[in-house]
N, C-alpha and C positions, 0 to 999 in steps of 0.2 A: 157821561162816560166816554174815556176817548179809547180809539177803535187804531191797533195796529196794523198798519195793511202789509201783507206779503210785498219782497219784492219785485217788480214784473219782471217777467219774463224774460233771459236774452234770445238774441236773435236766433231762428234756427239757422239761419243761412251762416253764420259766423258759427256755431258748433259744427256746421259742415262744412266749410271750409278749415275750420283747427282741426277735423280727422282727414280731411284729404289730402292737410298737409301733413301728418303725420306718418301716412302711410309707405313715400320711399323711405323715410327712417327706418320703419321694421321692415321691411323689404329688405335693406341694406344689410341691415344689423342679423338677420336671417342669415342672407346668401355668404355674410363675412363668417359664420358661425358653425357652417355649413358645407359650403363649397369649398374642395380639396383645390391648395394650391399646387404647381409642381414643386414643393420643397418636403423637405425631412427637419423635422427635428429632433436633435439630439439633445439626452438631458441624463445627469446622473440617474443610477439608478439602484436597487437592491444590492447587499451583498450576502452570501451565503457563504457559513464555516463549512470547510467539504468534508469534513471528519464525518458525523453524522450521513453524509448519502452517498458514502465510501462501503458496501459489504463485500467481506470477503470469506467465504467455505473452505475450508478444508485447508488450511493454513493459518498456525497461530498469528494473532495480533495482539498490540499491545498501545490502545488506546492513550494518545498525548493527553496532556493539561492542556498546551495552549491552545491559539485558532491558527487557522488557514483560511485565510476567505478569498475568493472568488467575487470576482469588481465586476458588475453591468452596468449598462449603459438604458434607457429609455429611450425608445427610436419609434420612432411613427412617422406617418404621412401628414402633412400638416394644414388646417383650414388657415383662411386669413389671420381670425383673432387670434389664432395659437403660433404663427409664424409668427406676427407683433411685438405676442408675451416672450419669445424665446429671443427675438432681436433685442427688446429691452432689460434682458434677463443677463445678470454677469455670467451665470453658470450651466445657459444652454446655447445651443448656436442651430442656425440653421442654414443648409446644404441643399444645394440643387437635387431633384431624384435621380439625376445622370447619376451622379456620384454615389449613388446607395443603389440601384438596378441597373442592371444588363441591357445590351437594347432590345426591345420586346417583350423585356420581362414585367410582371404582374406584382402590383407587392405582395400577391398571396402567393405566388409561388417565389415568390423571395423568402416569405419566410419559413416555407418548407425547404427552400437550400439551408436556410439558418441550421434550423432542427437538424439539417445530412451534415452541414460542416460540425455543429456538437457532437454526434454519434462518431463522425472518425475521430474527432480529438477527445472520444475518451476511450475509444479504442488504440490510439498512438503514446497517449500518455499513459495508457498500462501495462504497453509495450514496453517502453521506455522503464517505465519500476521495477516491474519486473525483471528487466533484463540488470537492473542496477543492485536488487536483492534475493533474487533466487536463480539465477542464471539461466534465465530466458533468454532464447529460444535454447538453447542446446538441451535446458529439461521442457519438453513441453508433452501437450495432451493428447487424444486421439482427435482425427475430424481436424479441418482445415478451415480457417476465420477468418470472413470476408472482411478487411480491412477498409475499402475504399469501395466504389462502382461508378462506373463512365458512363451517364446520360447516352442513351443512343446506341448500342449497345445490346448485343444475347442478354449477358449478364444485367447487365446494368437495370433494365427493363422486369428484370426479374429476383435477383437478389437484393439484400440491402447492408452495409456496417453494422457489422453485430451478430450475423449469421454464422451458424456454423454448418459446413458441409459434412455428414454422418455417413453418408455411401453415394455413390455414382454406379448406375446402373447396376445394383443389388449388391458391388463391392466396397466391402466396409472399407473407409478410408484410416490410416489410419497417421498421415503424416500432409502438411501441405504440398509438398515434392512432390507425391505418389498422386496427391487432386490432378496437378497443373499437368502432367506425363498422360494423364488417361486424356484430360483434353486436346491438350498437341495433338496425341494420337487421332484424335477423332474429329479435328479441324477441317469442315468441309461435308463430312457426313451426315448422318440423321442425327436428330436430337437426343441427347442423354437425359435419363432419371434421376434426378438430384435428390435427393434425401435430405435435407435440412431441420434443423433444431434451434427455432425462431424464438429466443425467450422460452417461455413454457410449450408452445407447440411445435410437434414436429409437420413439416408442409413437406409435399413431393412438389415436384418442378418439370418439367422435361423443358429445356436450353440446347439451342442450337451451335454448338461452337461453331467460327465463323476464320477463315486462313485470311491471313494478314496483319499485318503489326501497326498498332493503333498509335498514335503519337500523342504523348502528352504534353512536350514542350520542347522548343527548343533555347540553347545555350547563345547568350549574346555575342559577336565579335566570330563563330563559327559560319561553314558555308551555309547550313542546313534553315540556319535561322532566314536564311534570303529567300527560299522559294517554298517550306513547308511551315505550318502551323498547330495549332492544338486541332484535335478531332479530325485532321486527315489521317486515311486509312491506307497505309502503302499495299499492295497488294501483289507487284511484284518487283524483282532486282534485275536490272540487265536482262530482260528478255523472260524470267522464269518465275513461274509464283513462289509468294512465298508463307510457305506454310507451317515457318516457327519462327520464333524471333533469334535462334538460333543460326537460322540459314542468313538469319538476312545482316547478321552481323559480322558472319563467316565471308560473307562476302563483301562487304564494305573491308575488314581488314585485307580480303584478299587484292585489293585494288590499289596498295598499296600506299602511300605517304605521297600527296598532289595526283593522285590518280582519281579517275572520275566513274561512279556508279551512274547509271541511270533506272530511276525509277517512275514505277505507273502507282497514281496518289489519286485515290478516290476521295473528292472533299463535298458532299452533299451527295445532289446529284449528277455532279461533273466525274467525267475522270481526265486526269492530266498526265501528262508526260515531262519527268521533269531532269537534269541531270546536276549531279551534287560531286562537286570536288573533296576530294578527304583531304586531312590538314591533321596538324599536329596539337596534339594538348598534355602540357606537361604532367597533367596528373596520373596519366596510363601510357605505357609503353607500346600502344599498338593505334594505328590510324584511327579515326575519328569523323564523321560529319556533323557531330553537335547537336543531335536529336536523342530524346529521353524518350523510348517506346515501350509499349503495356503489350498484352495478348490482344487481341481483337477480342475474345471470347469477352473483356470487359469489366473485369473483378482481380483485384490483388488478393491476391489468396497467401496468407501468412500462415506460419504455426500456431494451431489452438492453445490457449491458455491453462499451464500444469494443474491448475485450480478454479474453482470460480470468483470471480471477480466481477459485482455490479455497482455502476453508480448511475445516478437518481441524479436527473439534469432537469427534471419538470418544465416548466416553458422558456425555459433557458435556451437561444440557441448562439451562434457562429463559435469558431475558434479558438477564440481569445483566452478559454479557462482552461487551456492544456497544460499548462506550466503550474498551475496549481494542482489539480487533479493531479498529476505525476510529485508531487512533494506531499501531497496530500497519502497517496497509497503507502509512497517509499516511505513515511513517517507512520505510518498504519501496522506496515510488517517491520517495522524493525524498533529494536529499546530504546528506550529514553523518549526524549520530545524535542523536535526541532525548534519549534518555535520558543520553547523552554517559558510557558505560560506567558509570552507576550501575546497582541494580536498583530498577526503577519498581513497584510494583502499581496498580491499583485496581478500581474496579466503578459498574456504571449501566447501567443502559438506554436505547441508544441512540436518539431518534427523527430522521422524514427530515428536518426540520429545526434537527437539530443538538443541542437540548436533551437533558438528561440527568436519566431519571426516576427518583426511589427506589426501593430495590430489602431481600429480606429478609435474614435472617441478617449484618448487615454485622459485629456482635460476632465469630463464629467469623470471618467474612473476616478481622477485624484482626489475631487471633490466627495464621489463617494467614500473612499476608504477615508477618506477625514473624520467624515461624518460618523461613519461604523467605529472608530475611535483605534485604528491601524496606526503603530507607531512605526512602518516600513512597509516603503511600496518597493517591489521588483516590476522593473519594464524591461521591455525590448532597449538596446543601446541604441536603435532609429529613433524612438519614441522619448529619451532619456529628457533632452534638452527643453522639448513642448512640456513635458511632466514638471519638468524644475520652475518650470516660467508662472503654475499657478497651486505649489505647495505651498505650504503656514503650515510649519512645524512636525511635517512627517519627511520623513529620511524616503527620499528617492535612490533604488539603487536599480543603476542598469543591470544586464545581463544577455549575456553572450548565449550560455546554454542552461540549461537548469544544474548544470555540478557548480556554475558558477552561485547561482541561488544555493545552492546545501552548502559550498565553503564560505558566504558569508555568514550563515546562520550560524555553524559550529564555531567560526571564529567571533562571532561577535552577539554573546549572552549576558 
């Protein structure tokens, strides 16, 4: 009878050497899988028809056939394997995190600006339909709506986009004007009661308003832009505080055309002394130093909305869908159907006058609305060229402001 024998053994020393050399592998393959590199990647991403997270009370509508959709982007912080996949990817790219964060900023409170910059572009872009089909502001509501809020900040710290202010110190408001006049008045003082109407809750507040005129920016090729920046707080003109934004402009005109104001500009916690020549700018008849200034108090407070009006932006955040949202409402309140049952996309930033600013990633956008089956993208005219360079078969159209979006549509069904 013949006899099978197993066969021997191999070496242990050779199974532990083939694990010991295995192990910077997974090591590798770990930390590559793993460890955040400093890049972002960008990649198309969802789109949403805005008809649907469009509601509106107390004003007839008249639901379209077609779509409106709204084009994201997928953005994240990137490991090694995933910056790799997105370098070897025709339809994603990846970017330094300089380029997508502030300095010092955190990607988690980046994406809570995300989330603030949505909430005012879809309060800007309801501004804007509004004012383009019920004549907003001139008809508007009671209560005064926080449009915007300045980091740093009475307000800022304590209201937020979307707010509405119901009373100030027990008096019902009943207009934005009548808000902003009780604060001036009370710049410097004790704290006021705010009354707000948060979504479904109402919150009280008590806010400090605070004298001085908050800077938001200044104008290129002007004096103001040489020696002052975003988030200095001027505090006073020539020698005197200044305790509205009213004094402090009365007095820059008073200074005449090359005449020189000097101001004291709180910027952290410096104060400086600085002196600004006035100059000329053709679009206003009166002197100028080329700075764009807010209340200190920290909150744009515009005219409440004649009706309600909510849209549902879910984890959707930055700018980019204002110029939808605003074509989205306006085709909401009024007959017929703009997009006259095509699907539309596009993207922009809406501002309250209508204009429509560039915006990032519009490559993956194009790539999205392709895929969502968009027979027309509208972009910003900054963004027009990079959009043209990776379309297949959707009509790119630029755009200036969003009346330019509605005169394409009605002209061309």
């Amino acid at each position: 009878m013949s006899e099978v024998l197993p066969p021997p053994p191999r070496p242990r020393r050779r199974r532990r050497r083939a694990f010991l050399a295995l192990v910077p592998l997974v090591v590798a393959a770990v930390v590559l899988g793993v460890v955040r590199v400093p890049y972002y990647v960008i990649g198309p991403g969802p789109t949403e028809n805005v008809m649907p997270l469009i509601r509106v009370a107390g004003h007839p509508t008249f639901p379209p056939k077609g779509k409106l959709l709204l084009v994201t982007v997928d953005l994240g912080p990137a490991t090694a394997y995933q910056a790799l996949a997105a370098w070897l990817s025709p339809d994603e790219q990846v970017v330094p995190s300089s380029e997508i964060l502030s300095p010092g900023q955190t990607p988690q409170q980046q994406v809570q600006q995300s989330f603030s910059q949505m909430d005012q572009s879809k309060i800007d872009a309801t501004m804007v339909a509004l004012g383009a089909t019920v004549g907003y502001p001139r008809r508007h509501g009671p209560g005064a709506l926080v449009e915007s809020t300045y980091p740093g900040t009475p307000a800022g710290d304590a209201l937020a986009p979307g707010d509405v202010v119901t009373a100030i110190d027990g008096t019902a408001i009943g207009s934005a004007d009548q808000a902003l006049g009780i604060i001036e008045r009370a710049a410097g003082g004790p704290a006021l009661r705010f009354t707000v109407r948060r979504g479904r809750r109402v919150v009280t507040l008590r806010i400090t308003p605070q004298a001085g005129a908050l800077v938001e920016g200044t104008y290129a090729g002007l004096p103001a832009s040489r020696v002052l920046r975003a988030g200095d707080v001027i505090t006073a003109v020539d020698g005197r505080a200044v305790e509205t934004l009213t004094y402090l402009a009365d007095a820059i005109r008073r200074a005449g055309y090359g005449g020189t104001v000097r101001l004291t500009v709180l910027r952290g916690s410096r104060t400086l002394h600085v002196s600004v020549r006035t100059a000329r700018d053709p679009s206003v008849s009166y002197p100028v130093i080329g700075v764009a200034l807010a209340d200190r108090f920290g909150a744009n407070l515009v005219p409440n909305f004649p009706f309600t009006v909510s849209i549902s932006s879910g984890d959707i955040g930055g700018p980019s869908a204002g110029l939808m949202w605003t074509l989205g409402l306006i085709d909401l309140l009024s007959s017929g159907d703009l997009a006259h049952g095509r699907t539309i996309a596009g993207t922009g930033e809406i501002q309250l006058d209508g204009t429509i600013l560039p915006i990032g990633g519009v490559r993956e956008k194009v790539v999205a609305a392709e895929r969502a089956g968009a027979s027309v993208f509208f972009v910003p005219v900054a963004n027009a060229n990079e959009a043209k360079s990776v379309a297949h078969g959707i009509t790119i159209v630029p755009v200036r402001t969003y009346a330019d979006a509605l005169h394409y549509l009605e002209t061309h069904r």
